[in-house]
PDB file of N, CA, C and O in Angstrom:
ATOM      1  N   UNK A   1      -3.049  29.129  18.050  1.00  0.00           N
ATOM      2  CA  UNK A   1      -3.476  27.770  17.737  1.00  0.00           C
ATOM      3  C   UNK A   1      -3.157  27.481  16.266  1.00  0.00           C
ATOM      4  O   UNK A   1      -3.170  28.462  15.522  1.00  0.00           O
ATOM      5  N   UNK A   2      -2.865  26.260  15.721  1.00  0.00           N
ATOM      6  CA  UNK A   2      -2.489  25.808  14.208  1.00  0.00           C
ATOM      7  C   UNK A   2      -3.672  25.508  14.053  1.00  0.00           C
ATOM      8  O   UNK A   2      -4.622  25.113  14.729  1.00  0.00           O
ATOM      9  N   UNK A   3      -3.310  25.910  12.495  1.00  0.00           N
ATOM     10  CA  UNK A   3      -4.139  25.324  11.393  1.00  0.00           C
ATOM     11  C   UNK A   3      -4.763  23.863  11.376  1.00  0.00           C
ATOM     12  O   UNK A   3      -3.902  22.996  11.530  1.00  0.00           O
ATOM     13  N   UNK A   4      -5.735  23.506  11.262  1.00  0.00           N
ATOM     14  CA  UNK A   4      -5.962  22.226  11.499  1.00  0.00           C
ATOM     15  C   UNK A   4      -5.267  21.653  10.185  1.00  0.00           C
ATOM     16  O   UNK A   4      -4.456  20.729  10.241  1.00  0.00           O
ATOM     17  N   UNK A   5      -5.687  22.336   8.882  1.00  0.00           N
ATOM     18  CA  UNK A   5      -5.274  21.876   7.456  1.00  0.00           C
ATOM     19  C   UNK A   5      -3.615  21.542   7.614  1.00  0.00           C
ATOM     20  O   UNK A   5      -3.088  20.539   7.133  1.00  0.00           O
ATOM     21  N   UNK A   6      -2.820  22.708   8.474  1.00  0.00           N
ATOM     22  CA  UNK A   6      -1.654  22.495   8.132  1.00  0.00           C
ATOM     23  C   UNK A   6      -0.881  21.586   9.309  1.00  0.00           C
ATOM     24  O   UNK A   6       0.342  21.457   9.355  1.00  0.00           O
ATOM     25  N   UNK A   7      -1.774  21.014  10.200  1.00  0.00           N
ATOM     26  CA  UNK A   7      -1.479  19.932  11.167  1.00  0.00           C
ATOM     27  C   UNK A   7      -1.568  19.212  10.397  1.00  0.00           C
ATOM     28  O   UNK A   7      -0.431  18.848  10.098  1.00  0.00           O
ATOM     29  N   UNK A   8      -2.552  18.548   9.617  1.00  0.00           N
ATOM     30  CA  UNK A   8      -2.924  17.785   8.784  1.00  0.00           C
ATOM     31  C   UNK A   8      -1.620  16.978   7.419  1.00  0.00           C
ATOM     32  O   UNK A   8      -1.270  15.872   7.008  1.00  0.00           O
ATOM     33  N   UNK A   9      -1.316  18.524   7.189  1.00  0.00           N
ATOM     34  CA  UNK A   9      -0.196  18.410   5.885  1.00  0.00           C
ATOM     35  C   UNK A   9       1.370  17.711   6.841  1.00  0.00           C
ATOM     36  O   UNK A   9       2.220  16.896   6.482  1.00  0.00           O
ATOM     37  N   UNK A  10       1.227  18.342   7.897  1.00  0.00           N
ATOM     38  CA  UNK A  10       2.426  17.658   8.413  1.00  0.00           C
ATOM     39  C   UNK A  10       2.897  16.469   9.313  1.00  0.00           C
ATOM     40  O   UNK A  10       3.958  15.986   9.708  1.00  0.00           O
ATOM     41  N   UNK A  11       1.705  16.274   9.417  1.00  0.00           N
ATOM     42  CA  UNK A  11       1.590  14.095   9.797  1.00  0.00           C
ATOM     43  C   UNK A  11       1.501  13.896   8.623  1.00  0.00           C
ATOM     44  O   UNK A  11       2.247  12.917   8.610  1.00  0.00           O
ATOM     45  N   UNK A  12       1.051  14.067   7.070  1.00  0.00           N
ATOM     46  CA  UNK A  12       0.995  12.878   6.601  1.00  0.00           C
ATOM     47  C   UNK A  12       2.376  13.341   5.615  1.00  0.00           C
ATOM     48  O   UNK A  12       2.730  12.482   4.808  1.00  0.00           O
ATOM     49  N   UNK A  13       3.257  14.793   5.640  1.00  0.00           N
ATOM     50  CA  UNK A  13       4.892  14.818   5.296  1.00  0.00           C
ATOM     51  C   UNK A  13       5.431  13.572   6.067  1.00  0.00           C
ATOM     52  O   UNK A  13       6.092  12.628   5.636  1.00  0.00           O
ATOM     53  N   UNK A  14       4.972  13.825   7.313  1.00  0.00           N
ATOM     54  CA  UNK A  14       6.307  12.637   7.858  1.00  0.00           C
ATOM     55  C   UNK A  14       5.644  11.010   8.040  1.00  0.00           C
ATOM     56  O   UNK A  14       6.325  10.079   8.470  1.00  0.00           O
ATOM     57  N   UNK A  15       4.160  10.872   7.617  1.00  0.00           N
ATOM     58  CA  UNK A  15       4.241   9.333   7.144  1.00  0.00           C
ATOM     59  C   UNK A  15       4.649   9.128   6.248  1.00  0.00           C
ATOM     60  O   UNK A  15       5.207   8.042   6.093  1.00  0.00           O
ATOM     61  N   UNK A  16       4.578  10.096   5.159  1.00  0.00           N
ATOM     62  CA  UNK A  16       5.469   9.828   3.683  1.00  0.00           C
ATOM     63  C   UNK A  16       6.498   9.398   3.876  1.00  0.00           C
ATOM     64  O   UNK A  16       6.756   8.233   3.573  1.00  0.00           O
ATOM     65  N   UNK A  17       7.399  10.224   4.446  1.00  0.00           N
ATOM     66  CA  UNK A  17       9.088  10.237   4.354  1.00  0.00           C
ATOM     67  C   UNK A  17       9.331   9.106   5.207  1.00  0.00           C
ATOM     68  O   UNK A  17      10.546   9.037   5.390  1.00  0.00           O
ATOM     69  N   UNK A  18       8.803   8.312   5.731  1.00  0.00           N
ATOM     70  CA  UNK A  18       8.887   7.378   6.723  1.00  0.00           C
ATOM     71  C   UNK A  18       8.478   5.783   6.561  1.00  0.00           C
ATOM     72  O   UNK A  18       8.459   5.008   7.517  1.00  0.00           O
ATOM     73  N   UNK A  19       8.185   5.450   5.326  1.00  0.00           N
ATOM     74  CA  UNK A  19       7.677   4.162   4.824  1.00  0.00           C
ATOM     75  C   UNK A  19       7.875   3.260   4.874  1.00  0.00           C
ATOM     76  O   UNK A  19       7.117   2.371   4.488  1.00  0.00           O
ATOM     77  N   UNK A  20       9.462   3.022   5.588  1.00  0.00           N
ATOM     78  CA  UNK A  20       9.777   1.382   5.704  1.00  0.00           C
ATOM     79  C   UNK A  20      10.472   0.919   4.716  1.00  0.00           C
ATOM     80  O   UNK A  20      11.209  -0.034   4.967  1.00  0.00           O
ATOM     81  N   UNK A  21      10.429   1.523   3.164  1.00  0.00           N
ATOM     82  CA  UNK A  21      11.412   0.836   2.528  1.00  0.00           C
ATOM     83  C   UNK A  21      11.492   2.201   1.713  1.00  0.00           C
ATOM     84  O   UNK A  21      10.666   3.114   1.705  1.00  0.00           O
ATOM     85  N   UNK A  22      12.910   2.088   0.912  1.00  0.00           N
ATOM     86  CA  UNK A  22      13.542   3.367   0.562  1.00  0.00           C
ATOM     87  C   UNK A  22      13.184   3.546  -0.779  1.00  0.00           C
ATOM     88  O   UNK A  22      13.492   4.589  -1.354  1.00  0.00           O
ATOM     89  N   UNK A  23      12.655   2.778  -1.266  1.00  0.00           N
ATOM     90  CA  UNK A  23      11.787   2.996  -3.044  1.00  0.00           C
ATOM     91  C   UNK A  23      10.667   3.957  -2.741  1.00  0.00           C
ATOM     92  O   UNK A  23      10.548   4.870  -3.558  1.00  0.00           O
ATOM     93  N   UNK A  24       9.531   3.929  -1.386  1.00  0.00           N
ATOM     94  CA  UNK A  24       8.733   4.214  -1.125  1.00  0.00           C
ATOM     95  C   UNK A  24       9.035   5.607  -0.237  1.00  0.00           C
ATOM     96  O   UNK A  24       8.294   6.588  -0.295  1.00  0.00           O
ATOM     97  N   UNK A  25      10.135   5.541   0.521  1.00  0.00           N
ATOM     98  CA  UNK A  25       9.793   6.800   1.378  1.00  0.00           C
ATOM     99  C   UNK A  25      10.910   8.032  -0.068  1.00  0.00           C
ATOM    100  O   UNK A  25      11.026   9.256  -0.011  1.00  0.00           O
ATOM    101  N   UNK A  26      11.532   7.049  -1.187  1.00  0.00           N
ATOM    102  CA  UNK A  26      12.218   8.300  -2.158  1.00  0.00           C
ATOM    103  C   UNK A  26      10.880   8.939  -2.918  1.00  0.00           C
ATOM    104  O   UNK A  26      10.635  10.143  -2.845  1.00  0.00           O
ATOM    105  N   UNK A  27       9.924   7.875  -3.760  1.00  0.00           N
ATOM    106  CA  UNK A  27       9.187   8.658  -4.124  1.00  0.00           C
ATOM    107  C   UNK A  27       8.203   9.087  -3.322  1.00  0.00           C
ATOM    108  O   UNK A  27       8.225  10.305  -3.142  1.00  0.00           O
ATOM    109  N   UNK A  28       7.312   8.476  -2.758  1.00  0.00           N
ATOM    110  CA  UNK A  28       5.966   9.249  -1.750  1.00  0.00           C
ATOM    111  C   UNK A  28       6.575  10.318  -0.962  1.00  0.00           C
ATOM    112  O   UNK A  28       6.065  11.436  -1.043  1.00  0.00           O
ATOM    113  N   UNK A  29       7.673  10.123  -0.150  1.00  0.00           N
ATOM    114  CA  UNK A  29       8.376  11.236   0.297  1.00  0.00           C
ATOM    115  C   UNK A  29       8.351  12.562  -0.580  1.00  0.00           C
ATOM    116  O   UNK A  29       7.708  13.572  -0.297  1.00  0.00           O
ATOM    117  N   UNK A  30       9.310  12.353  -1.896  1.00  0.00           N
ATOM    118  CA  UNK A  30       9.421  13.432  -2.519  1.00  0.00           C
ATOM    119  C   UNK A  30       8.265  14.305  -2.838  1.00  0.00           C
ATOM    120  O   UNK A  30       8.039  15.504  -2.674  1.00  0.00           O
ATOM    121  N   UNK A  31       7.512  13.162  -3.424  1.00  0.00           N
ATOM    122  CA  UNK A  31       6.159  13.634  -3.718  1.00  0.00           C
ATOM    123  C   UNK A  31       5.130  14.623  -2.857  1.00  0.00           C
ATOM    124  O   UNK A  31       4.397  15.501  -3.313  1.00  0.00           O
ATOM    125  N   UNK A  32       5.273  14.280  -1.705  1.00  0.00           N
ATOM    126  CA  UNK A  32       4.799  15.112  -0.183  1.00  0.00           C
ATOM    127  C   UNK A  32       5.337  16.290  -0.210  1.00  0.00           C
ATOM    128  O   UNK A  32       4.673  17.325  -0.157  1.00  0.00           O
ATOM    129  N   UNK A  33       6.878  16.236  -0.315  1.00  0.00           N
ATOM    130  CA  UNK A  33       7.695  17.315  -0.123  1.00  0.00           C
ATOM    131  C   UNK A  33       7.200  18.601  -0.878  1.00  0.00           C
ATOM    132  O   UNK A  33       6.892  19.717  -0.460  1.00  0.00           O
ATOM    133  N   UNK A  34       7.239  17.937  -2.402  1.00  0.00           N
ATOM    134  CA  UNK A  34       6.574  18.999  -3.228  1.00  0.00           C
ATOM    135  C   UNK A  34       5.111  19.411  -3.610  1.00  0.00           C
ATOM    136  O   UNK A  34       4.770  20.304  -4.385  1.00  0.00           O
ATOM    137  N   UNK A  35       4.294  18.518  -2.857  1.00  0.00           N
ATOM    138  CA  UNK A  35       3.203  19.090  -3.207  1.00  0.00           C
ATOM    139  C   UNK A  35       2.401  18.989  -2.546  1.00  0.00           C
ATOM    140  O   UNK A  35       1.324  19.369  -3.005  1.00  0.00           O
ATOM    141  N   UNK A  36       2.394  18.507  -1.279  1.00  0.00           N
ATOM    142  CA  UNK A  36       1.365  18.682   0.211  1.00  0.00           C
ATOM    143  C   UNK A  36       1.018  20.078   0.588  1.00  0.00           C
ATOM    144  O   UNK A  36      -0.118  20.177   1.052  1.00  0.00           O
ATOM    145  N   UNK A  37       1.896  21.505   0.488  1.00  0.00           N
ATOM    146  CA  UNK A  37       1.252  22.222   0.361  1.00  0.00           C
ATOM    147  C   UNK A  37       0.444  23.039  -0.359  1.00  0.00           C
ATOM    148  O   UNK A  37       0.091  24.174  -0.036  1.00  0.00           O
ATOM    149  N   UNK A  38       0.075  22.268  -1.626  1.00  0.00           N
ATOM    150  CA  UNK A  38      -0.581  23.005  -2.558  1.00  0.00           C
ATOM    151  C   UNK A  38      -2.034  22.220  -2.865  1.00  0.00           C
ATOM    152  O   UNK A  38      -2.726  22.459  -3.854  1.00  0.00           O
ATOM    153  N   UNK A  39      -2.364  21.226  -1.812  1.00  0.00           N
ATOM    154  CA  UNK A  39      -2.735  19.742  -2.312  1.00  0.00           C
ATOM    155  C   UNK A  39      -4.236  20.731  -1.845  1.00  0.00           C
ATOM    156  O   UNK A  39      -3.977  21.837  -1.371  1.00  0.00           O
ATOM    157  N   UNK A  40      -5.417  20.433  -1.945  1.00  0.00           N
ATOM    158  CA  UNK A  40      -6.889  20.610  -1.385  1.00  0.00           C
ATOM    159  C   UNK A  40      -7.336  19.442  -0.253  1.00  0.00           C
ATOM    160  O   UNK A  40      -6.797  18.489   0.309  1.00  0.00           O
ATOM    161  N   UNK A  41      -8.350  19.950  -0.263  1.00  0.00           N
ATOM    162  CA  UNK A  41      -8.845  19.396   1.125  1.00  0.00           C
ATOM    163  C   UNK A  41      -9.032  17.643   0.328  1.00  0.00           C
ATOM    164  O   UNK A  41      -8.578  16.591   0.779  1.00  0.00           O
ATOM    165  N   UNK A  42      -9.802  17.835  -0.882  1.00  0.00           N
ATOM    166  CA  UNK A  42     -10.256  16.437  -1.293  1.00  0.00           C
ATOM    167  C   UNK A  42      -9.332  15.586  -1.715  1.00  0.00           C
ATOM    168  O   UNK A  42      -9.632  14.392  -1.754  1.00  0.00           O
ATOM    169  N   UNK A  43      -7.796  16.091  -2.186  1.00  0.00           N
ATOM    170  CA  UNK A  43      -6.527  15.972  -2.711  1.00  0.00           C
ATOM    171  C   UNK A  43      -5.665  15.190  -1.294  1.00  0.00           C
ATOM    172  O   UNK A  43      -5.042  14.136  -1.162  1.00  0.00           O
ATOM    173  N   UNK A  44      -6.015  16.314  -0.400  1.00  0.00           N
ATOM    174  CA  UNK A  44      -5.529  15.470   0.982  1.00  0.00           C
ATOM    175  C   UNK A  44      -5.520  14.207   1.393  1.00  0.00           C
ATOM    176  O   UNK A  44      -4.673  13.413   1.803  1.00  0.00           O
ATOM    177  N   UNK A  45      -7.043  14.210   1.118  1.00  0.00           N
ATOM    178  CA  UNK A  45      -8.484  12.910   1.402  1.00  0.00           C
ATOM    179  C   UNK A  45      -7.477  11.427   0.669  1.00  0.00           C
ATOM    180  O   UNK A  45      -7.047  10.551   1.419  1.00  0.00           O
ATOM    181  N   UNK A  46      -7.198  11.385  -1.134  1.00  0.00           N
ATOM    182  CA  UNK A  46      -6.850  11.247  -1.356  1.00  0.00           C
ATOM    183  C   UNK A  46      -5.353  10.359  -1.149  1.00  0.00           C
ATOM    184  O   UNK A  46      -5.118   9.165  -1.334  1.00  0.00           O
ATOM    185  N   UNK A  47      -4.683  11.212  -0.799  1.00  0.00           N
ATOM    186  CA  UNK A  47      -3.489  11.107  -0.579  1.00  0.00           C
ATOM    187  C   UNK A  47      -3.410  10.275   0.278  1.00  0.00           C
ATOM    188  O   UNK A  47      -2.859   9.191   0.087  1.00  0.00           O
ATOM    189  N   UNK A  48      -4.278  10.843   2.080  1.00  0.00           N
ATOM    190  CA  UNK A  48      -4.107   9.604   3.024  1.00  0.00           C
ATOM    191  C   UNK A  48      -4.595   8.905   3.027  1.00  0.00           C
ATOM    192  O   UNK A  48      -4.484   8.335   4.113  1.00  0.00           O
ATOM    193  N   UNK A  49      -5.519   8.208   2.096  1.00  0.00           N
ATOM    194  CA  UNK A  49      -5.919   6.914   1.854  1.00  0.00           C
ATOM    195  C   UNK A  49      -5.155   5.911   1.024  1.00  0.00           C
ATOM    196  O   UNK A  49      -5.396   4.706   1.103  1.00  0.00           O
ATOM    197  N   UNK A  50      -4.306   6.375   0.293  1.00  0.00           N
ATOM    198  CA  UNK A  50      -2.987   5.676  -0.706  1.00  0.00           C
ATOM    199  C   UNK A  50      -2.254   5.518   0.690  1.00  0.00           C
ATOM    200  O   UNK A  50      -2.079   4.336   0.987  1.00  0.00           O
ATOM    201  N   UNK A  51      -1.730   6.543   1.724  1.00  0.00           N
ATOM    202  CA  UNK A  51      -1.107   5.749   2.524  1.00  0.00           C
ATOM    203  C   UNK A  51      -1.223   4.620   3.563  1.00  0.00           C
ATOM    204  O   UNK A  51      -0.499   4.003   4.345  1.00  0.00           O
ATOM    205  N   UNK A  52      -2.317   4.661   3.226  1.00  0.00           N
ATOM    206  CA  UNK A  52      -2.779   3.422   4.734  1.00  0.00           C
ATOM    207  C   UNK A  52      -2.454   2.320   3.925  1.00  0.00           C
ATOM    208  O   UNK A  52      -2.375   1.318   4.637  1.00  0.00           O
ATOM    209  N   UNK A  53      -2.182   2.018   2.474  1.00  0.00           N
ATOM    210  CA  UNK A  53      -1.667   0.690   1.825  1.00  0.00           C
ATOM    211  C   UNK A  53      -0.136   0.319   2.315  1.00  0.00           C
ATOM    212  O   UNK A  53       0.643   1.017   2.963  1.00  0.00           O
ATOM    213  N   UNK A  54      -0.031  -0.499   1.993  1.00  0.00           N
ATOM    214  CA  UNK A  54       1.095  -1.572   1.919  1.00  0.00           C
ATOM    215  C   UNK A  54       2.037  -0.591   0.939  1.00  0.00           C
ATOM    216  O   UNK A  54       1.606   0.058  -0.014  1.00  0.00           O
ATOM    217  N   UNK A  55       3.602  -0.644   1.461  1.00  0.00           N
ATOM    218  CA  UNK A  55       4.351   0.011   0.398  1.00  0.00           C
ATOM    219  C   UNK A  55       4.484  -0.850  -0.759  1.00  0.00           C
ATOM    220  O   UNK A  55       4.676  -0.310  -1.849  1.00  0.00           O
ATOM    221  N   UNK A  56       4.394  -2.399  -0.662  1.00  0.00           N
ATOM    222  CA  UNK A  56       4.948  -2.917  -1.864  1.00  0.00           C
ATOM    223  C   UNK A  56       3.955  -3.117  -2.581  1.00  0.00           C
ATOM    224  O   UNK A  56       4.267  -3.668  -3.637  1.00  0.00           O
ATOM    225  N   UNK A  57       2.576  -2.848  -2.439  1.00  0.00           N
ATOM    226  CA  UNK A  57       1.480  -2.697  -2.858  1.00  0.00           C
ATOM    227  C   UNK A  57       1.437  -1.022  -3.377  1.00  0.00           C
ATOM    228  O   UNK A  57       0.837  -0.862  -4.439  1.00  0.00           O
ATOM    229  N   UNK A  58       1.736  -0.371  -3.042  1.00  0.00           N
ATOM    230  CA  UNK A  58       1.546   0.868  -3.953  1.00  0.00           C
ATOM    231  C   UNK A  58       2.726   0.926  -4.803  1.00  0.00           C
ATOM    232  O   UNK A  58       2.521   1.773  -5.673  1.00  0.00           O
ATOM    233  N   UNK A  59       3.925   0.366  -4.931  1.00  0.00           N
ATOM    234  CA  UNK A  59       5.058   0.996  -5.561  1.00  0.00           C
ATOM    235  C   UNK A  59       4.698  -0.221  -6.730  1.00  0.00           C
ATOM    236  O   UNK A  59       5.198  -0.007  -7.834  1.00  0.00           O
ATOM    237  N   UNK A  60       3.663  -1.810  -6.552  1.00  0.00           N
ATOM    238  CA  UNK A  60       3.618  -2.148  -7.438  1.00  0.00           C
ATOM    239  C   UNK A  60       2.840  -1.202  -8.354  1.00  0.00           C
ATOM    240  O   UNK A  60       3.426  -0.945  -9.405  1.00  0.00           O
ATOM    241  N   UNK A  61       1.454  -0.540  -8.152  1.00  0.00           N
ATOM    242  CA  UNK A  61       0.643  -0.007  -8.588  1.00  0.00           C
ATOM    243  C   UNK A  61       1.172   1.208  -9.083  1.00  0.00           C
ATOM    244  O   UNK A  61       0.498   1.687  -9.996  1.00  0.00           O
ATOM    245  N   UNK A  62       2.047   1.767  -8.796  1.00  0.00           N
ATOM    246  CA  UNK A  62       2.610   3.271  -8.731  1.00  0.00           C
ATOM    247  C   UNK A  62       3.657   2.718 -10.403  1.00  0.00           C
ATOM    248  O   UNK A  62       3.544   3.398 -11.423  1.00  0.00           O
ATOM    249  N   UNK A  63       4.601   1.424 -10.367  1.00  0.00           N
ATOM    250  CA  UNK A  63       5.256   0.728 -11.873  1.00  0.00           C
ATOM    251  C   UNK A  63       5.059   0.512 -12.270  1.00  0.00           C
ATOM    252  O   UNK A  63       5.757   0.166 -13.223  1.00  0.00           O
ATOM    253  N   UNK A  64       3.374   0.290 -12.211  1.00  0.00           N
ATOM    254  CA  UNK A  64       2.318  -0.101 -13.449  1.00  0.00           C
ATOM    255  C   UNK A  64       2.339  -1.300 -13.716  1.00  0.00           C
ATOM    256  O   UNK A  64       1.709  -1.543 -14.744  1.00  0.00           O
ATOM    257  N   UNK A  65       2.954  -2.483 -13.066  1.00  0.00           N
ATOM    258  CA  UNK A  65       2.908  -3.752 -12.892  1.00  0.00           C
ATOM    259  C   UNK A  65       1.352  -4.254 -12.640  1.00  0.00           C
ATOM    260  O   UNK A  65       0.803  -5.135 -13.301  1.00  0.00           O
ATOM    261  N   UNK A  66       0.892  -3.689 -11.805  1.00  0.00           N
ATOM    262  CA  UNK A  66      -0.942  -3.875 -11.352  1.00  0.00           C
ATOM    263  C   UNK A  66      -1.558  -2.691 -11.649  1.00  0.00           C
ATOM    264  O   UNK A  66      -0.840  -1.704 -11.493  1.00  0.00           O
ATOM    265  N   UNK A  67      -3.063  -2.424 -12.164  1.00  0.00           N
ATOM    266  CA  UNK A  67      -3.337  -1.266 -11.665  1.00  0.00           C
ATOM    267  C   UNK A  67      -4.021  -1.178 -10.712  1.00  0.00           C
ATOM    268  O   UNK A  67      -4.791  -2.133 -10.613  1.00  0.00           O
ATOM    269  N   UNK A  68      -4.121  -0.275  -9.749  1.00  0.00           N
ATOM    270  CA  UNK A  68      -4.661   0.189  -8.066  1.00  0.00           C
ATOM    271  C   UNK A  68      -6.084  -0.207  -7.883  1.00  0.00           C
ATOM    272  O   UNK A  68      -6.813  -0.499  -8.831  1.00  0.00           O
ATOM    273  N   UNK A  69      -6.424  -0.210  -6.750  1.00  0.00           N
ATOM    274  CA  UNK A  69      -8.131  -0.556  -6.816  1.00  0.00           C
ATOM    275  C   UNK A  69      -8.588   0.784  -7.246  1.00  0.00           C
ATOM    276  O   UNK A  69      -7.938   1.827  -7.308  1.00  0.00           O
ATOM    277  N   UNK A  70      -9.708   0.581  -7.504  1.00  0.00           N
ATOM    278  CA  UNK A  70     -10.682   1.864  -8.196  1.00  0.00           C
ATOM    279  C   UNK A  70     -10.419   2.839  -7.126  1.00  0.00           C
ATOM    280  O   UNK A  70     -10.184   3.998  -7.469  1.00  0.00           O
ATOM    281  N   UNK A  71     -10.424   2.585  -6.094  1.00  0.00           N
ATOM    282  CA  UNK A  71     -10.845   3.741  -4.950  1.00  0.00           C
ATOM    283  C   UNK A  71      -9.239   4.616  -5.022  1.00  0.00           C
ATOM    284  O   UNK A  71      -9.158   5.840  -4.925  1.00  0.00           O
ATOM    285  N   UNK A  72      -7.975   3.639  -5.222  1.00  0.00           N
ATOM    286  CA  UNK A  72      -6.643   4.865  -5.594  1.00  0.00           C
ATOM    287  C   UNK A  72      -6.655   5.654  -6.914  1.00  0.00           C
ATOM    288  O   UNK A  72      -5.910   6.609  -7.132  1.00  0.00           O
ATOM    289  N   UNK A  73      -7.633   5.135  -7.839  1.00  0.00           N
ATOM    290  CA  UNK A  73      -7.548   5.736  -9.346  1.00  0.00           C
ATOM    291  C   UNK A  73      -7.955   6.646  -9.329  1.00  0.00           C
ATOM    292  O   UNK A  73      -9.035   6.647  -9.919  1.00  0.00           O
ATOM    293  N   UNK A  74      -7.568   7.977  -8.767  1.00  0.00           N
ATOM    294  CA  UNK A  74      -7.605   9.645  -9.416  1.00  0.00           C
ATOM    295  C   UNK A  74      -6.508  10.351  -9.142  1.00  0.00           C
ATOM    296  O   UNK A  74      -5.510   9.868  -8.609  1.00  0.00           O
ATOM    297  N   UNK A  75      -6.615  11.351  -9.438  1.00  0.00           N
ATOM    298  CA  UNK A  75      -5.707  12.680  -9.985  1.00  0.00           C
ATOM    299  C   UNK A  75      -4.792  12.281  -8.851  1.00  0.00           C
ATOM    300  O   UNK A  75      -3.884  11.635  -9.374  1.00  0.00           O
ATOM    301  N   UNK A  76      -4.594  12.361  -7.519  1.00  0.00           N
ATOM    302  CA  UNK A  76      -3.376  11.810  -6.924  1.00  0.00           C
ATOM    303  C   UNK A  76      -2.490  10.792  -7.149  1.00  0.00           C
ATOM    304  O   UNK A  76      -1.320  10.997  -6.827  1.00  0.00           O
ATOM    305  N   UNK A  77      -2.724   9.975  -7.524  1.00  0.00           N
ATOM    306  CA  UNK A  77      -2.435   8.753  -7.724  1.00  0.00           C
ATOM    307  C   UNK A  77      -1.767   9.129  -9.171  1.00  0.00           C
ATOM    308  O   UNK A  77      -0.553   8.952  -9.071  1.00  0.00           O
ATOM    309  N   UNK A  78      -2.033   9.467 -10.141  1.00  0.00           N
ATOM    310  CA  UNK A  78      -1.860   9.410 -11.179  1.00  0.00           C
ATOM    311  C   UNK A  78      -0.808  10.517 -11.210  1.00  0.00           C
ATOM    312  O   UNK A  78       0.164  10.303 -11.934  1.00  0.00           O
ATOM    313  N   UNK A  79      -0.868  11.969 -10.358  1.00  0.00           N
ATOM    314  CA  UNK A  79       0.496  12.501  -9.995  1.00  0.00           C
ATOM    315  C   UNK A  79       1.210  12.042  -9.622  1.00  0.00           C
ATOM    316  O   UNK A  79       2.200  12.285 -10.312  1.00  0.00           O
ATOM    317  N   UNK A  80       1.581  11.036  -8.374  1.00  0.00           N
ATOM    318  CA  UNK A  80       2.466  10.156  -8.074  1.00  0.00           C
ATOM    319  C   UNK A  80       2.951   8.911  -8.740  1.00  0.00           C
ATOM    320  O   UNK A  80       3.674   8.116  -8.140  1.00  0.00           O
ATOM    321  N   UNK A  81       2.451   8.678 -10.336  1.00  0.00           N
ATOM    322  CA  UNK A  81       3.262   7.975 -11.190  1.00  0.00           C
ATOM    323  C   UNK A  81       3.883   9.001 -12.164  1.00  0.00           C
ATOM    324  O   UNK A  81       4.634   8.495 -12.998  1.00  0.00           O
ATOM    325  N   UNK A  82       3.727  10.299 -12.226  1.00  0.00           N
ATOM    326  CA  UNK A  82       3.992  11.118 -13.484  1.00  0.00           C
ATOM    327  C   UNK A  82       5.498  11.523 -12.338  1.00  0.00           C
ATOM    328  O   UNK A  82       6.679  11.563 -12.685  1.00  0.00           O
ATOM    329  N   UNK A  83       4.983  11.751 -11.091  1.00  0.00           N
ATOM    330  CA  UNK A  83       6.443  12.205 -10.624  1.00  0.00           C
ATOM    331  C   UNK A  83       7.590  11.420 -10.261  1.00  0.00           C
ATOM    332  O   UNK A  83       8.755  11.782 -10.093  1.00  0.00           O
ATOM    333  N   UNK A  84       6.996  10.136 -10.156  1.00  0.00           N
ATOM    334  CA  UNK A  84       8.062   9.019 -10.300  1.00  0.00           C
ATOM    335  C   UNK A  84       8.615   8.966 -11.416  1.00  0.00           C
ATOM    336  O   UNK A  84       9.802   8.691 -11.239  1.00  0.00           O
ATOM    337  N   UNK A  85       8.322   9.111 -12.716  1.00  0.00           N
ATOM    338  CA  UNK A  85       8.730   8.528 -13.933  1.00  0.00           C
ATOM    339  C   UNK A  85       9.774   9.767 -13.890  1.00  0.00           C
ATOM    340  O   UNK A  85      10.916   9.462 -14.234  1.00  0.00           O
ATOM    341  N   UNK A  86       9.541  11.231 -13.489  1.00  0.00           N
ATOM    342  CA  UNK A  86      10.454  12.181 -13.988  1.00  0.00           C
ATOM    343  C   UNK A  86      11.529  12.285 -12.973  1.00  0.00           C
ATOM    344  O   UNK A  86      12.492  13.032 -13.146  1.00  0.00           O
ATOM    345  N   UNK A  87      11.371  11.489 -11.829  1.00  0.00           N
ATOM    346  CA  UNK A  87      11.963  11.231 -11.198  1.00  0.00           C
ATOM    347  C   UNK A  87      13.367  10.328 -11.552  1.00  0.00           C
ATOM    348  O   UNK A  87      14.489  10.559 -11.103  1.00  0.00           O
ATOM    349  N   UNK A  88      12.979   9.226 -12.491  1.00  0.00           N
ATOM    350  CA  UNK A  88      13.441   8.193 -12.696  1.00  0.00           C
ATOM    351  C   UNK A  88      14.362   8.752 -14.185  1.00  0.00           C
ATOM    352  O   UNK A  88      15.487   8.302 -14.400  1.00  0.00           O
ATOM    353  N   UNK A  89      13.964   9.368 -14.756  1.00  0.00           N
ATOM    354  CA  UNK A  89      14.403  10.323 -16.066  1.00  0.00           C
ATOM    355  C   UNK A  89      15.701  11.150 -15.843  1.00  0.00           C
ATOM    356  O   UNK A  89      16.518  11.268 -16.756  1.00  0.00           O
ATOM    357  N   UNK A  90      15.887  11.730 -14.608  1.00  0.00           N
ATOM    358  CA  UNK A  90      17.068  12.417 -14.004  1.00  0.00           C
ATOM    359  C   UNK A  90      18.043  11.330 -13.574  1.00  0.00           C
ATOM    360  O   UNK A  90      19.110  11.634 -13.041  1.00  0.00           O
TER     361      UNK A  90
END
């Protein structure tokens, strides 16, 4: 039988990579790629609640054009603008 945690990590790899528009599935994708398995249970929590938004609603929030509602403002969120920017740097 699987892991429930690592069932978990791999629905929300492939809602990442799957977003509907290609700004969103390059970074949230990438972002998944590299760090869904290292993420915690509350980190998880996290994470799939940024995805149930709107992509053009997080990639505004993610360019710093808006900032996110309170409930996206922690340590996830704030990794997924540090890895965009170094993203964007290459």
């Amino acid at each position: 039988m699987s892991d429930p945690l690592e069932i978990r990590r791999r629905r929300l790899l492939y809602q990442s990579k799957r977003r509907g528009t290609k700004e969103a599935d390059m970074v949230i994708g990438q972002f998944a790629m590299e760090n869904l398995q290292k993420m915690t249970s509350e980190e998880l929590d996290q994470f799939e609640a940024l995805l149930q938004e709107n992509d053009p609603d997080i990639m505004t929030w993610v360019s710093g054009t808006e900032d996110p509602p309170l409930k996206h403002q922690n340590m996830i969120f704030e990794r997924i603008c540090d890895f965009k920017n170094i993203l964007l740097n290459h």
